[in-house]
C-alpha positions as CSV (number, residue, x, y, z in Angstrom):
1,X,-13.0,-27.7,-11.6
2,X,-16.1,-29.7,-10.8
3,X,-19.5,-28.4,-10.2
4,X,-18.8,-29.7,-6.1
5,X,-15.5,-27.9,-6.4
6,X,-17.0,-24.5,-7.9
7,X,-20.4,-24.8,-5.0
8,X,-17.4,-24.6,-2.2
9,X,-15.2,-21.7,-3.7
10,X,-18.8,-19.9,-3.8
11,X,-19.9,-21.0,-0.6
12,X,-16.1,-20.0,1.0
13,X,-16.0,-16.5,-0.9
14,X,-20.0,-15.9,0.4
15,X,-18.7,-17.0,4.4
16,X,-15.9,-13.9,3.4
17,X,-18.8,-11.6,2.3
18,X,-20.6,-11.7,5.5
19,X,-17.7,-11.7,7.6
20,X,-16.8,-8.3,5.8
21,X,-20.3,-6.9,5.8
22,X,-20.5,-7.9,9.6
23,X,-17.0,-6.0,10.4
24,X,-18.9,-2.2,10.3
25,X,-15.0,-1.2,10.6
26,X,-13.3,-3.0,7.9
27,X,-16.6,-1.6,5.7
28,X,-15.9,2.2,6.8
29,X,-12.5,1.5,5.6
30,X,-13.4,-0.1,2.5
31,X,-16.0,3.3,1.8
32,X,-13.1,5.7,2.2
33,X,-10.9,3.3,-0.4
34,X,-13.8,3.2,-3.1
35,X,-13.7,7.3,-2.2
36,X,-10.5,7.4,-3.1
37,X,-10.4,5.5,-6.1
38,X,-13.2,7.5,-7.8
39,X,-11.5,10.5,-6.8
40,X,-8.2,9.4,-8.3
41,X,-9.7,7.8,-11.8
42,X,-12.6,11.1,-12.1
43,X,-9.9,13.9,-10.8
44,X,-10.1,16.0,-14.1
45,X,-14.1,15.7,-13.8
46,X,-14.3,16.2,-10.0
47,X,-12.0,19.3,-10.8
48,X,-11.0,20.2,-14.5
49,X,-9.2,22.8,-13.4
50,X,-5.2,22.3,-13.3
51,X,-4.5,22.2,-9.5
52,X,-0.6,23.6,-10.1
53,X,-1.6,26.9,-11.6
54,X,-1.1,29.9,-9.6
55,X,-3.5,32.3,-8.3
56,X,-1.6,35.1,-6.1
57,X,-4.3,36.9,-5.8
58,X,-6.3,34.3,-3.4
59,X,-3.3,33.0,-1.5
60,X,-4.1,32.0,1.7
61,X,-7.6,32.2,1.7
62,X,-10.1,30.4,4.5
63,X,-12.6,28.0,3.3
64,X,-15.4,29.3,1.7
65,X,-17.9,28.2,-0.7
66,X,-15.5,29.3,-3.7
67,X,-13.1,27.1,-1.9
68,X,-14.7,24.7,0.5
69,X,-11.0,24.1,1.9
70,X,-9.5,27.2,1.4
71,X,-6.5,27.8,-0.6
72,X,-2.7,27.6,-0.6
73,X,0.3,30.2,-0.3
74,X,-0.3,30.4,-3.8
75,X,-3.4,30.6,-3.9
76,X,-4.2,27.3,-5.6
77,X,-7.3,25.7,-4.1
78,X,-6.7,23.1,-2.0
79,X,-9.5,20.8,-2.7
80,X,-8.3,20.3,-6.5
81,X,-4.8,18.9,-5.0
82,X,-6.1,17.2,-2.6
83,X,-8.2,15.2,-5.5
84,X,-5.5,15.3,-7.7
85,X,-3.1,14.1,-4.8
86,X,-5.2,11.0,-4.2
87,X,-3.7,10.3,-7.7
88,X,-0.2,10.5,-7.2
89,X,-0.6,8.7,-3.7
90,X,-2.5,5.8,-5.3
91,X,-0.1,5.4,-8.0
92,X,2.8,5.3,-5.3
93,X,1.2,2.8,-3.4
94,X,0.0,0.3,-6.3
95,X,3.5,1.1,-7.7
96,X,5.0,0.2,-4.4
97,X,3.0,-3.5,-3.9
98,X,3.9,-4.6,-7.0
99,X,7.7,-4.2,-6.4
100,X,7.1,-5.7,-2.7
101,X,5.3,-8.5,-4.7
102,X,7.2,-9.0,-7.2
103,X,10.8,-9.1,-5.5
104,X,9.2,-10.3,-2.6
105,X,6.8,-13.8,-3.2
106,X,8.8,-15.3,-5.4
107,X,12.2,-14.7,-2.8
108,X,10.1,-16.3,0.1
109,X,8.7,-19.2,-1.6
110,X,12.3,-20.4,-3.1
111,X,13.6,-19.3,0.5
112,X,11.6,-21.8,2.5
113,X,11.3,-24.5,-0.1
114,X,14.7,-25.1,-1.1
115,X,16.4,-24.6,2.0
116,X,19.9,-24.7,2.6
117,X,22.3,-22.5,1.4
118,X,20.0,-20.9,-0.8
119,X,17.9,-20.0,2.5
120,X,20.9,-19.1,4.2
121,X,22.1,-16.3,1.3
122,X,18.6,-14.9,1.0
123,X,17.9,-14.2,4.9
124,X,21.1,-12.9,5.2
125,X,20.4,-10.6,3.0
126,X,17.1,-9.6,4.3
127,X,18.4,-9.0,7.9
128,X,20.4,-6.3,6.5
129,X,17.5,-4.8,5.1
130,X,15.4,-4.9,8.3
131,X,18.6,-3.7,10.6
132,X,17.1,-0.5,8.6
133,X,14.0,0.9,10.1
134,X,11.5,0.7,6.9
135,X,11.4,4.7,6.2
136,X,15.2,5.2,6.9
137,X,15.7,2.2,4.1
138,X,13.5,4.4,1.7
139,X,15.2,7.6,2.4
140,X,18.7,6.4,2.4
141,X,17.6,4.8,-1.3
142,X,16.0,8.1,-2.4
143,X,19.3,9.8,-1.5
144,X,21.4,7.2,-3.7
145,X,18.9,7.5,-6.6
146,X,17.4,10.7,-6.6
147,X,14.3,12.4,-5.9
148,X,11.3,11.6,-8.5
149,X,8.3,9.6,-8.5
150,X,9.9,6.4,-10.2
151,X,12.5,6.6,-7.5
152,X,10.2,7.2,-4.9
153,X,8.1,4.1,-5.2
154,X,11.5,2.1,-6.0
155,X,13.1,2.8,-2.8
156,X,9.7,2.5,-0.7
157,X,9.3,-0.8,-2.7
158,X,12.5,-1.7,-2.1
159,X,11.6,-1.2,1.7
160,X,8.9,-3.5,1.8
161,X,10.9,-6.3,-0.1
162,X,12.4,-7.8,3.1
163,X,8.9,-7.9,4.3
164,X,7.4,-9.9,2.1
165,X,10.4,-12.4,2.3
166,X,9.8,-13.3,5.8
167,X,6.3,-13.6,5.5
168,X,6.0,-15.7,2.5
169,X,9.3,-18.3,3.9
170,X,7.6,-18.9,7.0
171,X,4.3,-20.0,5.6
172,X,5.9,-21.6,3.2
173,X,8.1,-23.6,6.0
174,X,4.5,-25.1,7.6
175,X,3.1,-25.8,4.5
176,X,6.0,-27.7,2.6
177,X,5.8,-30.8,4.9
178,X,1.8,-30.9,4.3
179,X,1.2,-34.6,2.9
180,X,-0.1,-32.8,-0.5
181,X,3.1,-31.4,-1.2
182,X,4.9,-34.3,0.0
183,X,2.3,-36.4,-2.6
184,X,3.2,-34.5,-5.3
185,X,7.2,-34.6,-5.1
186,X,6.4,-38.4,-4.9
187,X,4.7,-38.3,-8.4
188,X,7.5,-36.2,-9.6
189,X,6.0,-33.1,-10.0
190,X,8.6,-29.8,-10.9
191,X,9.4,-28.0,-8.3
192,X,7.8,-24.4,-10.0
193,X,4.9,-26.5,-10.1
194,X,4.6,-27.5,-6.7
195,X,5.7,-23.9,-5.7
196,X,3.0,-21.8,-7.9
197,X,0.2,-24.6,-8.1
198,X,0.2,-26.5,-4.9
199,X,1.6,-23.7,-2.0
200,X,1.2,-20.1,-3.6
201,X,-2.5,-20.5,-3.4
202,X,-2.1,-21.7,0.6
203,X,-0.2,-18.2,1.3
204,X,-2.4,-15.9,-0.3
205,X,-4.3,-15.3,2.7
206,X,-1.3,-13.6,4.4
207,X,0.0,-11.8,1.1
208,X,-3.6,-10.2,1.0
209,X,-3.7,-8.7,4.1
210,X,0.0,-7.8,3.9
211,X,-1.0,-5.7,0.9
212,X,-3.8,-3.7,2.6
213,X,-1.7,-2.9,5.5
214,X,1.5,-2.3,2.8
215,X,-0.7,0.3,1.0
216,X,-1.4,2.3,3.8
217,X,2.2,2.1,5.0
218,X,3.4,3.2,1.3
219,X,1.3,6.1,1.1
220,X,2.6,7.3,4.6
221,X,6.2,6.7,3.5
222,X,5.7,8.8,0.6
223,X,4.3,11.6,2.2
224,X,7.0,11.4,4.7
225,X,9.1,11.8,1.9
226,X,7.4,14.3,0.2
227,X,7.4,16.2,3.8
228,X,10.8,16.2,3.4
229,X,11.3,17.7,0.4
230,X,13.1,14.5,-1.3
231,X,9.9,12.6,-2.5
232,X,7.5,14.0,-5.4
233,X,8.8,17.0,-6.2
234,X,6.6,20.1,-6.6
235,X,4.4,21.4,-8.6
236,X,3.0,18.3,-8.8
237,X,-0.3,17.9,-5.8
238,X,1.3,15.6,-3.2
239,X,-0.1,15.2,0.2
240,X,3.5,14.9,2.0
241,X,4.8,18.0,-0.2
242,X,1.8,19.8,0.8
243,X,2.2,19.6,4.4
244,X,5.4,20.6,3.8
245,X,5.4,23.7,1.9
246,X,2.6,24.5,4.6
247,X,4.8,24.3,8.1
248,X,5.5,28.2,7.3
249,X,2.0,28.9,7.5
250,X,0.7,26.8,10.1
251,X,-0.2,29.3,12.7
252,X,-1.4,31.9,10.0
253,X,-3.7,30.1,8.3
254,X,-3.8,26.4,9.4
255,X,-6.0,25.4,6.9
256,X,-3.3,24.7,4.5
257,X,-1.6,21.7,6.3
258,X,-5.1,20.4,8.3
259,X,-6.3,19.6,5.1
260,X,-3.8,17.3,3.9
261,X,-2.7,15.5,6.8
262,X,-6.5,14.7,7.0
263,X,-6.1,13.2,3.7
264,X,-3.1,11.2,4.7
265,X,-4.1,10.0,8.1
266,X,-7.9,9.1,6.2
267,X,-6.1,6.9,3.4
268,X,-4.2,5.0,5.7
269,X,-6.3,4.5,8.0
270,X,-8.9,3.0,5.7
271,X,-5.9,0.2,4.1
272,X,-5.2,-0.7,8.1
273,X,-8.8,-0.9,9.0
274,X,-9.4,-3.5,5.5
275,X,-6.4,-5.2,6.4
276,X,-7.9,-5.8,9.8
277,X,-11.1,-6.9,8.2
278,X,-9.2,-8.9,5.4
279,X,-7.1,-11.0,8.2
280,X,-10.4,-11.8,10.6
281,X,-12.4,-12.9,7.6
282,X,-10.0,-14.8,5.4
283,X,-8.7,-16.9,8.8
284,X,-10.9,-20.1,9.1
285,X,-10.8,-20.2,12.6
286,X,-12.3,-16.8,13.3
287,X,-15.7,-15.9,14.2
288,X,-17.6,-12.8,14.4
């Protein structure tokens, strides 16, 4: 890339910076994500403790300053799952995009390039997949292939899949007629090379705020799943099975589910509100 080519990436990426830094929402959402993250990566620092070990003794317990958010039925603190939660949830969601992505991109692009009866096969098989609400998909999966966290963020993967597939054929049905495209099938350019040089890079706008908004939707999913008892099983610190194995205790002490639906509504809150600020500031025609 020239030096011209390298001043207008930097001058593009810096007209996405202030865009971002303007949107006071999009930056509260990106705060809670960095929160997160630095909770999930310094959990055993934050609390070296191990958040699954019993304490009957202190079951139940308000918060205090021992236990700024109280503790569980068995006594385990709930702060210390709640960090070590952000973990698992973080891991599911990350797990989940890259299956979305994955299965996904590469579906859509050969979808609306190629046309056809290739086109035909693949949409048919993604309206059956979105006949399914997206958490019914997931659950019916987890039910075939088991509770777990591999088969957790399979199944809400899996759920996202058909997603992904629309998204990426229809951008890629405006883009394949541009005259670029059209230029390079005239040179004789391979068709992988058209699809991953000359059209992926056009729809990575839409992928990237798909993905926010995905995250937030997979860590709800999973603590739907969890809620039900057929997600992340226990003992390990899951939002969803926390809230859970708290509905017998809600009037008594409702400390023990407040905390970790705060934690769940917070994270995906945080991916909508970035994908918000993602969509406004990576679309050309939008200003703040």
């Amino acid at each position: 890339m020239n030096k011209k080519g390298l001043k207008d990436q930097d001058n593009r990426f810096r007209r996405i910076w202030v865009k971002l830094n303007r949107n006071k929402t999009a930056l509260f959402g990106s705060t809670l994500i960095v929160i997160y993250f630095l909770s999930a990566l310094l959990a055993p620092v934050l609390y070296p403790g191990s958040p699954s070990a019993p304490n009957l003794i202190r079951s139940l317990e308000p918060p205090s300053l021992e236990h700024p958010l109280g503790t569980d039925e068995l006594g385990r603190t709930i702060l210390g799952r709640i960090i070590h939660g952000s973990r698992v949830s973080l891991v599911i969601a990350v797990g989940v995009i890259m299956v979305g992505l994955l299965i996904g991109v590469p579906l859509g692009l050969i979808s609306g390039y190629y046309g056809g009866k290739i086109d035909f096969g693949i949409q048919r098989v993604t309206d059956m997949l979105l006949a399914f609400p997206g958490f019914l998909l997931a659950l019916a999966l987890v039910a075939v292939l088991g509770v777990g966290l591999k088969n957790t963020i399979t199944s809400i993967g899996i759920s996202m899949v058909p997603i992904y597939i629309r998204l990426v054929r229809g951008c890629v049905l405006a883009i394949r007629e541009e005259t670029y495209v059209e230029a390079a099938r005239a040179v004789g350019t391979r068709d992988a090379a058209i699809l991953f040089r000359h059209i992926l890079p056009n729809v990575m706008v839409p992928i990237t705020v798909q993905t926010s908004l995905g995250m937030g939707t997979a860590i709800l999913f999973a603590a739907g799943l969890g809620f039900l008892g057929i997600g992340v099983q226990p003992p390990t610190p899951e939002w969803g099975a926390m809230l859970g194995s708290a509905r017998a205790y809600i009037f008594n002490a409702p400390h023990v589910a407040t905390f970790p639906g705060i934690a769940i509504f917070l994270a995906v809150l945080s991916f909508n509100l970035l994908g918000d600020g993602l969509r406004d500031a990576l679309d050309p025609r939008f200003k703040i």
